[in-house]
C-alpha positions in Angstrom: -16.3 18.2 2.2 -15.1 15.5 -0.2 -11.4 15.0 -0.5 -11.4 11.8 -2.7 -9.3 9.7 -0.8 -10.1 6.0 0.0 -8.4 4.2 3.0 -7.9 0.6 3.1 -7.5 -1.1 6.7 -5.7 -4.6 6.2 -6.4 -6.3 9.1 -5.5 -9.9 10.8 -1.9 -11.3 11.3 1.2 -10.5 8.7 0.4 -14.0 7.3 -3.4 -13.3 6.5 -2.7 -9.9 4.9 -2.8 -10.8 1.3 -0.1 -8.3 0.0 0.8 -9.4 -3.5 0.3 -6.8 -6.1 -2.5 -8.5 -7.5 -4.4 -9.0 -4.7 -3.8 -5.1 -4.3 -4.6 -4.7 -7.9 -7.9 -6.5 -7.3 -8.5 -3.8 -4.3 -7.1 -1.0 -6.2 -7.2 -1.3 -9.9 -6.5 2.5 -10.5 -3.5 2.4 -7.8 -1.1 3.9 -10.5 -2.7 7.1 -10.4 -2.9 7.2 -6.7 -0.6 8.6 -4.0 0.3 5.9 -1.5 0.7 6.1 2.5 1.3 3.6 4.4 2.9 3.3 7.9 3.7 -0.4 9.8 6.5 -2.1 10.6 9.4 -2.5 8.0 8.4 -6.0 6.7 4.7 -4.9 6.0 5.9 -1.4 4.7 8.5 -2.9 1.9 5.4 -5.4 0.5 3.3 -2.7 0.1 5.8 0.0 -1.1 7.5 -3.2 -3.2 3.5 -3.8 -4.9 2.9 -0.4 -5.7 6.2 0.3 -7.7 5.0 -3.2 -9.4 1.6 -1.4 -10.2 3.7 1.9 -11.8 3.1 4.3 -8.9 6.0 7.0 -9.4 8.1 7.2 -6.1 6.7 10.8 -6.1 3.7 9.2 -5.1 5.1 7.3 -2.0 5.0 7.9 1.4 6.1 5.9 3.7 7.1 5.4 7.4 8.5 2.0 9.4 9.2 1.2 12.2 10.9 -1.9 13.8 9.7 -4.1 16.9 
């Protein structure tokens, strides 16, 4: 059964993962109506959080988890 989520796997090194909102937006363009997970370490979890807020996704629609190396 469907659930209509999409995932997104951003892989390669911190400095090939294009994180700037629109680069995202080009992903993503509907990402302010979307509910937002993401879980890495704090760096890569503040440019994605920092993106979405960019793109209007209400903090109600954030969820998040970092960790530190």
């Amino acid at each position: 059964m469907s659930r209509g989520f999409r995932l997104w796997y951003l892989e390669g090194s911190r400095r090939q993962a294009k994180l700037r909102t629109d680069v995202i937006l080009e992903m993503i363009p509907d990402l302010a109506d979307c509910d937002v997970y993401v879980c890495g370490p704090d760096e890569f979890t503040e440019k994605v959080l920092d993106a979405a807020r960019s793109a209007r996704v209400p903090e109600s629609r954030l969820h998040h988890e970092a960790f530190s190396f």
